[in-house]
C-alpha positions as a printed NumPy array, in Angstrom:
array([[31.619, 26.532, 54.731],
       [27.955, 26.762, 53.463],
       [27.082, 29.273, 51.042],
       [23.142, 30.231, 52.827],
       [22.471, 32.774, 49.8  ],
       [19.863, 30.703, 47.843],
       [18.379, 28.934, 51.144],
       [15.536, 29.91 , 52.941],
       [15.369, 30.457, 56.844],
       [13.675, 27.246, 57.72 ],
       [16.317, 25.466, 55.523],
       [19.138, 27.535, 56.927],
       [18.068, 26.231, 60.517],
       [17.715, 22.635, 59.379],
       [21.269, 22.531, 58.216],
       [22.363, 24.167, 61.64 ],
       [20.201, 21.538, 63.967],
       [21.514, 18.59 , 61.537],
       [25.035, 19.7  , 62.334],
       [24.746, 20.169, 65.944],
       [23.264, 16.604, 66.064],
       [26.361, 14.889, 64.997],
       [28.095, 16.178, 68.496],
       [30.649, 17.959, 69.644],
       [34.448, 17.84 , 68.906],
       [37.154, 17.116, 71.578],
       [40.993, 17.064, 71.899],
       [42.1  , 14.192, 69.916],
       [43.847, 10.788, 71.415],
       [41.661, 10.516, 74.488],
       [41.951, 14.404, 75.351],
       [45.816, 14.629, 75.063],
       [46.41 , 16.425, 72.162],
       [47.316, 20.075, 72.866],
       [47.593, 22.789, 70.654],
       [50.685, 23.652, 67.977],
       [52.377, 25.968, 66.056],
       [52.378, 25.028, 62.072],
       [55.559, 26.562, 60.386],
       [53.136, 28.829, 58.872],
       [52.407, 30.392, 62.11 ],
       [48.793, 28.865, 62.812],
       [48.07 , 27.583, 65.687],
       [46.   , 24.068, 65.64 ],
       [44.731, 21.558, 67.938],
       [44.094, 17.858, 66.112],
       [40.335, 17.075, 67.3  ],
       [37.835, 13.839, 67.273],
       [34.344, 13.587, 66.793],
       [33.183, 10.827, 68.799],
       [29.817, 10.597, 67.441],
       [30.74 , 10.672, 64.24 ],
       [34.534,  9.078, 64.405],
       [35.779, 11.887, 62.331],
       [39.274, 13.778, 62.862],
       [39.955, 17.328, 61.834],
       [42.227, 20.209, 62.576],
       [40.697, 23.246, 64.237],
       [42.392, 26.97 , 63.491],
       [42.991, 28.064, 67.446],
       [43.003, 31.484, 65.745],
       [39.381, 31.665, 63.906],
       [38.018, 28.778, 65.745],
       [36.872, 27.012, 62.546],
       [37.435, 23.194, 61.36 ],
       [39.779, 22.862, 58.66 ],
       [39.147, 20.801, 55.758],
       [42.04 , 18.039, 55.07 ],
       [43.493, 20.074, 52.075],
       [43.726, 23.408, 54.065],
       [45.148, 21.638, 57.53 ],
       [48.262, 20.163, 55.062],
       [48.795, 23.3  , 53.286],
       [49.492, 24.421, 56.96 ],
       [51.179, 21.565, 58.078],
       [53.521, 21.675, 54.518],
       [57.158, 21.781, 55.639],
       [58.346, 23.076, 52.573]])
């Protein structure tokens, strides 16, 4: 997430229309993924960028993109 404390409005809104530029995200593997449980009790759904080819996990639950590190942490079996 980006800390906005030390930008200025016109900055803040650049960062916003630069990020809605690179598209939307969509149910990975051609729209088939569904969501899951994790054994940590989150509920994810495994997502694709198509403008961008990027994959991420989005949190069901807060409706935010995880980065790599926290989607294993969640996805840790142990």
């Amino acid at each position: 997430m980006t800390n906005h404390t030390n930008l200025s409005l016109c900055e803040i809104l650049d960062a916003r229309a630069a990020k809605a530029a690179e598209g939307d995200w969509f149910p990975a593997s051609g729209g088939t993924e569904t969501p899951f449980l994790t054994r940590s009790g989150r509920t994810l759904l495994y997502c694709w960028q198509p403008s961008t080819g990027r994959h991420a996990y989005l949190d069901c639950g807060t409706d935010i993109l995880l980065t790599d590190e926290e989607a294993f942490g969640f996805l840790a079996t142990a």
